[in-house]
FIPA-832954 format. One record per atom (N, C-alpha, C): residue in three letters; chain; atom name; x, y, z. Coordinates in Angstrom, 2 decimals. Layout:
! residues N
   resn   chain   name        c1        c2        c3
    ALA       A     CA         X         Y         Z
...
This chain:
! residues 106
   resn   chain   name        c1        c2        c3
    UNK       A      N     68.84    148.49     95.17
    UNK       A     CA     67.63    149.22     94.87
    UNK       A      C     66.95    149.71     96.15
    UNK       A      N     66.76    148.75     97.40
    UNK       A     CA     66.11    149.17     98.62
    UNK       A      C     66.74    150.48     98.99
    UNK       A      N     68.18    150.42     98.83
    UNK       A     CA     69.23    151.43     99.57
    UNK       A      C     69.26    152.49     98.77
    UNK       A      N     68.86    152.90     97.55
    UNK       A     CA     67.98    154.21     96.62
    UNK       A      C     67.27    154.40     97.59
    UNK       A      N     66.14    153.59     97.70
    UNK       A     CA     64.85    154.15     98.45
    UNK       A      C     64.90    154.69     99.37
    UNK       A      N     65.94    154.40    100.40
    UNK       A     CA     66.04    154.36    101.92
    UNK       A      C     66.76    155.79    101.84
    UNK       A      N     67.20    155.95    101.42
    UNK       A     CA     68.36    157.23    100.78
    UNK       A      C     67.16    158.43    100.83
    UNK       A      N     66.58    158.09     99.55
    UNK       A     CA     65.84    159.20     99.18
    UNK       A      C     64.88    159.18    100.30
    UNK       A      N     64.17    158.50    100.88
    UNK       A     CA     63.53    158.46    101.80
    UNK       A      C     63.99    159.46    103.01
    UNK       A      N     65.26    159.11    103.38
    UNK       A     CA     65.87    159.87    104.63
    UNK       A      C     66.27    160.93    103.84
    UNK       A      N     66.86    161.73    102.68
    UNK       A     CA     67.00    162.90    102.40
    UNK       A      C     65.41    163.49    102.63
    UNK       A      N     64.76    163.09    102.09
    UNK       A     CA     63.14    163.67    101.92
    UNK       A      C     62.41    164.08    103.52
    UNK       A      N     62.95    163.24    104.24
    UNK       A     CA     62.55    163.61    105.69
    UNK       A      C     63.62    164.13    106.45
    UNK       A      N     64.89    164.47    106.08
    UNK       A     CA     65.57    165.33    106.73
    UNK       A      C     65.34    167.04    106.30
    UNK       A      N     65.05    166.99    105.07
    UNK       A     CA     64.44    168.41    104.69
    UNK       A      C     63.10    168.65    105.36
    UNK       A      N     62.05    167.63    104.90
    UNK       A     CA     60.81    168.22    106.04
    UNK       A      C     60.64    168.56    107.27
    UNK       A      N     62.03    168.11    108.22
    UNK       A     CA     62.10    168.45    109.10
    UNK       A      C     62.77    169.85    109.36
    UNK       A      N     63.58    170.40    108.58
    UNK       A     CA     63.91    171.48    108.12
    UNK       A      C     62.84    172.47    108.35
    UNK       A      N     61.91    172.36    107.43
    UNK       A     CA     61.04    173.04    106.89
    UNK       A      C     59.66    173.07    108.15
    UNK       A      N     60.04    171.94    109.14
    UNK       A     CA     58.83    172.00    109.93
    UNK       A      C     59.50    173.02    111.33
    UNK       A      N     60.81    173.14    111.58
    UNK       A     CA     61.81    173.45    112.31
    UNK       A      C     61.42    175.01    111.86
    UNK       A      N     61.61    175.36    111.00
    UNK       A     CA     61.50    176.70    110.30
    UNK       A      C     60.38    177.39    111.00
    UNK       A      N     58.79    176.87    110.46
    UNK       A     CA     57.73    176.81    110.70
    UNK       A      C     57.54    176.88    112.11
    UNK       A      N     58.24    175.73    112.86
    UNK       A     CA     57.61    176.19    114.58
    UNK       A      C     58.63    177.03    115.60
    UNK       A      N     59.51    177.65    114.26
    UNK       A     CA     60.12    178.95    115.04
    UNK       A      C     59.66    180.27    114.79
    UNK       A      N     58.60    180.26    113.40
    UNK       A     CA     58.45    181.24    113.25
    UNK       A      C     56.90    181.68    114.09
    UNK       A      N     56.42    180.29    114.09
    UNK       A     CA     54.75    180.16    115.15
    UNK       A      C     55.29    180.97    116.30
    UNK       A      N     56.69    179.93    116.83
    UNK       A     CA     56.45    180.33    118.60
    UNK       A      C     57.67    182.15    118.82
    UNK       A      N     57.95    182.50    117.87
    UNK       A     CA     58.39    183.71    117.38
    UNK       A      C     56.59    184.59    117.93
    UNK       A      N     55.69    184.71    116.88
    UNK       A     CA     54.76    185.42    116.81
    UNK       A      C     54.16    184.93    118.79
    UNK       A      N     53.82    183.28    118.53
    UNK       A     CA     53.05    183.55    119.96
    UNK       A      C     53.92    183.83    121.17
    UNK       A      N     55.09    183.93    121.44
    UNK       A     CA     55.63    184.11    122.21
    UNK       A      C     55.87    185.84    123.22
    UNK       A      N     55.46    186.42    121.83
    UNK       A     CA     55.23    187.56    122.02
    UNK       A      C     56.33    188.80    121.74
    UNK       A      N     57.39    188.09    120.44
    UNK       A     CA     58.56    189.10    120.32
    UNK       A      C     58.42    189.98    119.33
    UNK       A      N     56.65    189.50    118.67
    UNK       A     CA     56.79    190.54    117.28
    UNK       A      C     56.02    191.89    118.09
    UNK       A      N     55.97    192.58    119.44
    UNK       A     CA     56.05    193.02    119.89
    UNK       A      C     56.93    194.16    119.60
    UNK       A      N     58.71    193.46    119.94
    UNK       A     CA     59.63    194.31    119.55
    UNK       A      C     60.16    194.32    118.19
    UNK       A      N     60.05    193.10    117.48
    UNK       A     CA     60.67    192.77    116.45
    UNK       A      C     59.90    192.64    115.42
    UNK       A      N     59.85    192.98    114.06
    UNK       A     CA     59.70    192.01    112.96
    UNK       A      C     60.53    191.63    111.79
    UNK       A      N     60.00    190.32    110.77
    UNK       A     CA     61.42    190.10    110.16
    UNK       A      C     62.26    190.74    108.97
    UNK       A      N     61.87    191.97    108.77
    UNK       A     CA     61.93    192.68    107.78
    UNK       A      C     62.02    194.17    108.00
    UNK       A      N     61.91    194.86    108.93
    UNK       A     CA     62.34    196.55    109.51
    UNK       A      C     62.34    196.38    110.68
    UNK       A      N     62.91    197.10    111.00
    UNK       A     CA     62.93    197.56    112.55
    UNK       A      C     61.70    197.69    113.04
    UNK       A      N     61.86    197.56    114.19
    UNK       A     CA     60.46    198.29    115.54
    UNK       A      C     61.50    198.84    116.09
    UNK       A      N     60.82    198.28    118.05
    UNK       A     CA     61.73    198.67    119.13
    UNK       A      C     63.08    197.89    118.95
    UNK       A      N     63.06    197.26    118.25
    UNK       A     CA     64.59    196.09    118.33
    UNK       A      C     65.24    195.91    116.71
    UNK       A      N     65.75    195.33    116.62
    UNK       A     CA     65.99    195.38    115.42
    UNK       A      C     65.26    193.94    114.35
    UNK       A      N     65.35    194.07    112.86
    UNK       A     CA     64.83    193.64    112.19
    UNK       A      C     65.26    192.03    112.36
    UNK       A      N     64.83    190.96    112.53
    UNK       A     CA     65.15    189.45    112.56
    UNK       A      C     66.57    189.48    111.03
    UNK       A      N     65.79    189.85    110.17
    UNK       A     CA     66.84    189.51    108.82
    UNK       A      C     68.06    190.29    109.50
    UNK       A      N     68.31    191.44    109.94
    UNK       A     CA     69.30    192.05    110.62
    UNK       A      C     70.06    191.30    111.46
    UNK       A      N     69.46    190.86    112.33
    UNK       A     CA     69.96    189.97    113.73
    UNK       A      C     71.09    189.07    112.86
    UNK       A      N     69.89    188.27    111.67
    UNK       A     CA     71.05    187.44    111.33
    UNK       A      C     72.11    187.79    110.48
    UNK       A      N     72.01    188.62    110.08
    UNK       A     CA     73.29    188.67    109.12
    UNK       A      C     74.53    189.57    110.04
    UNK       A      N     74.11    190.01    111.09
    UNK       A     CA     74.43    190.48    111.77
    UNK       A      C     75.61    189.08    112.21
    UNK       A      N     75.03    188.32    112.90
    UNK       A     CA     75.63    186.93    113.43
    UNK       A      C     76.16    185.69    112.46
    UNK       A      N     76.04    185.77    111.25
    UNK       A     CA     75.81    184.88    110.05
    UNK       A      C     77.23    184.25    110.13
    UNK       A      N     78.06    184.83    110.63
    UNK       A     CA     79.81    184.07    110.34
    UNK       A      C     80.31    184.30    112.06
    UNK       A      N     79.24    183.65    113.11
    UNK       A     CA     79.50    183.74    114.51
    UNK       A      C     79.17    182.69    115.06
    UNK       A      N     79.98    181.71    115.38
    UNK       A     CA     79.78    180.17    115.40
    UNK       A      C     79.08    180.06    116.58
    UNK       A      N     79.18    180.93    117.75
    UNK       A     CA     78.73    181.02    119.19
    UNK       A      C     77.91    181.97    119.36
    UNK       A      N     76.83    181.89    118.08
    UNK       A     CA     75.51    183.04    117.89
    UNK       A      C     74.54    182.42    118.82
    UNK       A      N     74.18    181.05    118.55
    UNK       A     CA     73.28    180.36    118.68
    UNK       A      C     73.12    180.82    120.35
    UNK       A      N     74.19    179.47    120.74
    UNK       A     CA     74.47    180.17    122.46
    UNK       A      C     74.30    181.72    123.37
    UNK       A      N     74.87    182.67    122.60
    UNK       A     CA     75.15    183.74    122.86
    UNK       A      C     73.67    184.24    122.57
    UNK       A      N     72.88    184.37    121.69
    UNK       A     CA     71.41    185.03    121.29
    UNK       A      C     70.22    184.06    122.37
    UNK       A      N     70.58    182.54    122.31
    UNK       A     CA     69.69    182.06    123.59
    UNK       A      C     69.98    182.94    124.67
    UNK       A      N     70.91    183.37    125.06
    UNK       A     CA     71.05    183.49    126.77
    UNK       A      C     70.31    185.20    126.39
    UNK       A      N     70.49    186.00    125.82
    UNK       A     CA     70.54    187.10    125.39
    UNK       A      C     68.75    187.26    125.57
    UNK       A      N     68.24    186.00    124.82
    UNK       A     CA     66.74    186.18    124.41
    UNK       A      C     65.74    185.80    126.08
    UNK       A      N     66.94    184.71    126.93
    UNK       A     CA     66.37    184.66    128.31
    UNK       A      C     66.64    185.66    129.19
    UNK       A      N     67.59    186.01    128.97
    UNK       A     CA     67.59    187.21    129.99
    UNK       A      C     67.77    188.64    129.78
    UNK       A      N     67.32    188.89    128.54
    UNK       A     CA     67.69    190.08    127.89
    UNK       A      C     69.25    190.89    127.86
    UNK       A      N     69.57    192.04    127.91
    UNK       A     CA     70.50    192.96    127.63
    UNK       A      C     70.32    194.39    127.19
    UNK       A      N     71.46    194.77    126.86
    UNK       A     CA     71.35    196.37    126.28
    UNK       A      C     72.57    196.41    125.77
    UNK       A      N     73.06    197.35    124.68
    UNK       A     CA     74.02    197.37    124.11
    UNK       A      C     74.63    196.93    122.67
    UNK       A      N     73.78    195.90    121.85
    UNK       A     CA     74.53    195.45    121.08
    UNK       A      C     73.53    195.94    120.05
    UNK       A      N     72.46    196.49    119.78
    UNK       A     CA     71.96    197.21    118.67
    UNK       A      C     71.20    198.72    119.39
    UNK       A      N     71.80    199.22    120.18
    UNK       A     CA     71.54    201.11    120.45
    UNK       A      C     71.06    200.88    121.86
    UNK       A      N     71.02    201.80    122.10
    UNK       A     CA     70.21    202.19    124.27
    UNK       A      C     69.16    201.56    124.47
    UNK       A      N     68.04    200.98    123.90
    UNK       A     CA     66.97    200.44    124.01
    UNK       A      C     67.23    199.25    123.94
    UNK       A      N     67.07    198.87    125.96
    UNK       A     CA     66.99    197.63    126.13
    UNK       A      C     66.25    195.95    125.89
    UNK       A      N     66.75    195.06    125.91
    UNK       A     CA     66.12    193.51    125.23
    UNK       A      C     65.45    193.74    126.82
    UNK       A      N     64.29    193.11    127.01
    UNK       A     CA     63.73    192.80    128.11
    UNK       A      C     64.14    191.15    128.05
    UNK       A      N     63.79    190.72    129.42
    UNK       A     CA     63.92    189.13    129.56
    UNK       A      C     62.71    189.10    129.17
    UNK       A      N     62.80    187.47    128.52
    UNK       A     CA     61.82    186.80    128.08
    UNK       A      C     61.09    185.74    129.47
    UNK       A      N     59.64    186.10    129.16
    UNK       A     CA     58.64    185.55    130.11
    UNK       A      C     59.09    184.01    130.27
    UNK       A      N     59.16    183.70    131.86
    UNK       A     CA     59.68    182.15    132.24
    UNK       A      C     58.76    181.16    131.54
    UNK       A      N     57.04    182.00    131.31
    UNK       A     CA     56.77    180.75    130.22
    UNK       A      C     56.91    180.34    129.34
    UNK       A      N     58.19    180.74    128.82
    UNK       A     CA     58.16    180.36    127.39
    UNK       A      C     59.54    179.73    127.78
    UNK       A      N     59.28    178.63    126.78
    UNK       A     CA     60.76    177.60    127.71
    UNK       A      C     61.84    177.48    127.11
    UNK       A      N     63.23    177.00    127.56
    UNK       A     CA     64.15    177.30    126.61
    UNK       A      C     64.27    176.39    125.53
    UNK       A      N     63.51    175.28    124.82
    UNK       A     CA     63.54    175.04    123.85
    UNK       A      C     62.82    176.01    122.77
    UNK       A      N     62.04    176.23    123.14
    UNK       A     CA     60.72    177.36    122.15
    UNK       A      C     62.40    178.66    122.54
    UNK       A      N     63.03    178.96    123.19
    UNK       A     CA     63.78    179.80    122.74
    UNK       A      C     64.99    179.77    121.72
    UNK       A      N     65.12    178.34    122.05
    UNK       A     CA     66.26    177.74    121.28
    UNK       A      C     65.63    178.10    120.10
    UNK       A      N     64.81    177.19    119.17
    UNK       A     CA     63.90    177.24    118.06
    UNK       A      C     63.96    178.48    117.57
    UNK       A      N     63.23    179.37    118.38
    UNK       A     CA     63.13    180.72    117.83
    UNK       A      C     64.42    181.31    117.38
    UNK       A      N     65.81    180.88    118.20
    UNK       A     CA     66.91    181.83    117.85
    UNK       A      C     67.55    180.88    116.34
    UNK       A      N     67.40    179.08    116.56
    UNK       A     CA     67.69    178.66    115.13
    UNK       A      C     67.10    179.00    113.74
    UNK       A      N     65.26    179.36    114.49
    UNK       A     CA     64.74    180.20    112.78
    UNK       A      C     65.19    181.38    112.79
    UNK       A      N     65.17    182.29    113.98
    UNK       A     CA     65.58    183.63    113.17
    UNK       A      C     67.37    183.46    112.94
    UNK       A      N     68.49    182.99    113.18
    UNK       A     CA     69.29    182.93    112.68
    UNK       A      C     69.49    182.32    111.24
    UNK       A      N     68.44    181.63    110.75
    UNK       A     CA     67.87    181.39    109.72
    UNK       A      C     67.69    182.46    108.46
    UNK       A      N     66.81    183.26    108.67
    UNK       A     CA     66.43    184.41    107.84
    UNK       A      C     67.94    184.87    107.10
    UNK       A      N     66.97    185.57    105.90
    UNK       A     CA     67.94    186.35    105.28
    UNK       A      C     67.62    187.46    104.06
């Protein structure tokens, strides 16, 4: 009976953490300053977040590849208008985060 509890207990807090994971990618998304170029649903200067991911959705080395991408920007992989690097204050976990929620979307 304890080991029900303990069960449901740890399913119940592995989802909230989910859901809180979600949440402080999509915070440090806005304060970070990328809805600038981006938002998650049309284009701006960059392309749409839901885009990004489905874009990457069956790319096991997205995660990696979109961190380094989001620190130091690029050009090339959605038209001539370049990714700027992202400001050194924002650190690479808050980048990590941001690239696990928006690889998230859909």
């Amino acid at each position: 009976m304890k080991t029900s509890y303990l069960i449901a207990m740890m399913a119940a807090l592995s989802v909230s953490a989910t859901a809180f994971a979600a949440a402080d990618g999509e915070a440090l998304f806005k304060k970070s300053g990328c809805t600038a170029c981006h938002a998650v649903a049309k284009k701006l200067v960059g392309p749409a977040i839901k885009d990004v991911a489905a874009k990457y959705k069956d790319d096991k080395e997205a995660q990696a590849r979109l961190e380094k991408k989001v620190r130091n920007g690029g050009s090339g992989s959605w038209g001539a208008v370049p990714m700027m690097p992202t400001a050194k204050s924002v650190s690479d976990e808050s980048i990590k985060t941001i690239v696990e929620w928006a690889l998230s979307q859909k």
